[in-house]
C-alpha positions in Angstrom: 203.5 82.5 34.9 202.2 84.9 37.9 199.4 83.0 38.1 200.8 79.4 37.7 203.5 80.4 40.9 200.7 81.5 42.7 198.7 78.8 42.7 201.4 76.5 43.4 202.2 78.7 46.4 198.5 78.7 47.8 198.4 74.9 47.4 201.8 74.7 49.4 200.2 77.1 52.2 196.8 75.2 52.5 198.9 72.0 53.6 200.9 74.2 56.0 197.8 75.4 57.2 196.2 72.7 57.6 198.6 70.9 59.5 198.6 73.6 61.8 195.2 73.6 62.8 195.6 69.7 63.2 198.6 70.4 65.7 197.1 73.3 67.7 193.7 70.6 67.9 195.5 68.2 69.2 197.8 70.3 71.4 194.7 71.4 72.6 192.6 67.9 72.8 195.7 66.6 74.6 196.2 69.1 77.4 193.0 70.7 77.6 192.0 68.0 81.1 195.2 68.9 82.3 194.4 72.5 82.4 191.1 71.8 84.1 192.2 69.7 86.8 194.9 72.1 87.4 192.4 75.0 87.4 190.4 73.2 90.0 193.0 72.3 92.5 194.0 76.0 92.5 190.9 77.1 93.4 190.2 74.6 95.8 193.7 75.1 97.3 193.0 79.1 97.3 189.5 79.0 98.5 187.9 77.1 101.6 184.2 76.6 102.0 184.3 79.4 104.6 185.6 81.4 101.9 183.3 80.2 99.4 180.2 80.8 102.2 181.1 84.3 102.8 181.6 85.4 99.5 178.2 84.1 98.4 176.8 85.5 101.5 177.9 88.5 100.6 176.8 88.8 96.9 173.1 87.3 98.1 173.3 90.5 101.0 174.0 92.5 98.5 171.6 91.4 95.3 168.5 90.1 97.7 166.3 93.5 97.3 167.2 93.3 93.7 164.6 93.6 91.3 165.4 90.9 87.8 163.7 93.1 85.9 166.3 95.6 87.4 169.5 93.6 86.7 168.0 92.2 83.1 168.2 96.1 81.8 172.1 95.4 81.3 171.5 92.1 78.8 171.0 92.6 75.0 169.5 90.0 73.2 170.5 89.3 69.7 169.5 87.1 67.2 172.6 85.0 67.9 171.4 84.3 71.6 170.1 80.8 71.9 167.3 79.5 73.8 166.7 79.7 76.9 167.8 83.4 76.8 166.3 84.5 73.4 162.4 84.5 72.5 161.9 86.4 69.2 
C-alpha cells in the first residue's frame, strides 16, 4: 500500500512540477525584453557619455602598463571553459 500511495503521489507532483517550470518559462519568456529595455534606460538615464568617457579613461589610466600575462594569473581554466578561452 506504501508503495502504491507513493507512486500515486510522485505522479501527482511531477504534473505540479511541471506546470511550474512551464509558468516560471513563460513568466520569464514574457517579461524578460521588458526587463532589458528597462535595464537600458536606467543606465542611459544614470550615465552620460561624459560619464561613460571618464570612467573608461580612467580604467585604461589605470590598466595601460598592465602586463596580460599579469592580469591572466587570476583566470582558471577548467574543462567546462569553452572556446575561445580554453585550449587543452
Amino acid at each position: 500500500m506504501f508503495n502504491l500511495g507513493k507512486g500515486i503521489l510522485g505522479a501527482a507532483l511531477s504534473g505540479v512540477s511541471d506546470t511550474i517550470d512551464k509558468n516560471i518559462k513563460k513568466f520569464i519568456s514574457e517579461n524578460l525584453q521588458k526587463s532589458i529595455a528597462k535595464s537600458e534606460q536606467t543606465l542611459k538615464d544614470k550615465l552620460s557619455d561624459t560619464q561613460l568617457r571618464r570612467m573608461a579613461k580612467t580604467i585604461w589610466d589605470k590598466l595601460e602598463e598592465t602586463k596580460v600575462k599579469d592580469l591572466a594569473k587570476g583566470v582558471k581554466l577548467t574543462e567546462k571553459t569553452e572556446w575561445p578561452f580554453y585550449i587543452p
